[in-house]
C-alpha positions in Angstrom: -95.7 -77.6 -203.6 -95.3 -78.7 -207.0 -91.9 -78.7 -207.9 -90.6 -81.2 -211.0 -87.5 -83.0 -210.0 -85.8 -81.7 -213.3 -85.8 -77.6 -211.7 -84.9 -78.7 -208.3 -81.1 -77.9 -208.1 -78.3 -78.0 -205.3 -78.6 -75.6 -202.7 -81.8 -74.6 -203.7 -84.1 -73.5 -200.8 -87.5 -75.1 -201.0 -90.4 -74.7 -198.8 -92.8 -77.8 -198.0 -95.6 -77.3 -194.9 -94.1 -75.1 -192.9 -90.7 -76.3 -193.6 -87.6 -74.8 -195.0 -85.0 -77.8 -196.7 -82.1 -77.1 -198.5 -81.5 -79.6 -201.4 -77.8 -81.3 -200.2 -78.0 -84.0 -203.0 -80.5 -85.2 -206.0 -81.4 -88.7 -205.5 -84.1 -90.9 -207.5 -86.5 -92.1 -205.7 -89.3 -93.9 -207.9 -87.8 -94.6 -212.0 -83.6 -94.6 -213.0 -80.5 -94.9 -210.9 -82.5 -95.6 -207.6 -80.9 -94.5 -204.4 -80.3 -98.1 -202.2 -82.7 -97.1 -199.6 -85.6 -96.3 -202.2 -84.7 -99.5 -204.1 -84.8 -101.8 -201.1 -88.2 -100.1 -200.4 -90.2 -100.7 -203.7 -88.5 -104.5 -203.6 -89.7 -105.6 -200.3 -93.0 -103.3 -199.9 -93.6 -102.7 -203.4 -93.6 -98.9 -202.4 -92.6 -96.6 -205.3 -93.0 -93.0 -203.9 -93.8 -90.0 -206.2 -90.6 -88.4 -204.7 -88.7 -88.3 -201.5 -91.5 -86.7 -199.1 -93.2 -90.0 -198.8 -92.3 -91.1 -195.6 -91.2 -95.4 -194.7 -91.8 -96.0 -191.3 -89.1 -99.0 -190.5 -89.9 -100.4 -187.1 -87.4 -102.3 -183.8 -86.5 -105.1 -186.5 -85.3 -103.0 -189.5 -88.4 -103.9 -191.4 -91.1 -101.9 -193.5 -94.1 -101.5 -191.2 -96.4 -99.3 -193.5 -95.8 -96.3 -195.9 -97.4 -93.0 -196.7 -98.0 -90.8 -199.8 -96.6 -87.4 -199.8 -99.6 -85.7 -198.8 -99.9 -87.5 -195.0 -99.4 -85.8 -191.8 -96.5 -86.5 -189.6 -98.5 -85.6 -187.2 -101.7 -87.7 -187.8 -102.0 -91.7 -188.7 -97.9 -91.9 -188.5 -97.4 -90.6 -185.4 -100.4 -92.9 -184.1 -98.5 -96.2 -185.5 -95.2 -95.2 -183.8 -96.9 -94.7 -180.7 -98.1 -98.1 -181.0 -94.5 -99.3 -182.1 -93.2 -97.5 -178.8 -96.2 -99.5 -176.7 -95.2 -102.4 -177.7 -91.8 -102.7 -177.2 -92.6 -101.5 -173.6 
């Protein structure tokens, strides 16, 4: 998908993997008026996603445990490290 931020509007419907999302809000993610959560994320991690698809995996203690680009899996290497999250905490 390669949608610029600047044509996405509200309510638009827009199709990523598979997946339908309707666009509630417009939130900056990486440059500008950062949204808190993305802001706390390129602080501590030093994480500045190309937009909101990257995912943050934040583990048991409300920390960063690693981050993705855009273009990885849920299903792959993420779902591997909460697996191991999950283990651990028994």
């Amino acid at each position: 998908m390669s949608v610029k931020a600047s044509e996405l509007k509200k309510g638009q419907v827009i199709l990523h993997e598979g997946t339908r999302y309707t666009i509630k809000d417009i939130q900056h993610v990486a440059k500008g008026d950062l949204h808190p959560f993305y802001a706390w994320v390129k602080e501590t991690q030093g994480f500045t996603p190309g937009w909101n698809f990257n995912k943050v995996l934040i583990g048991p203690d409300g920390q960063i445990v690693k981050s993705w680009g855009s273009n990885v899996q849920p299903m792959g290497a993420i779902k591997d490290q909460i697996d191991a999250l999950l283990a651990a905490q028994g």
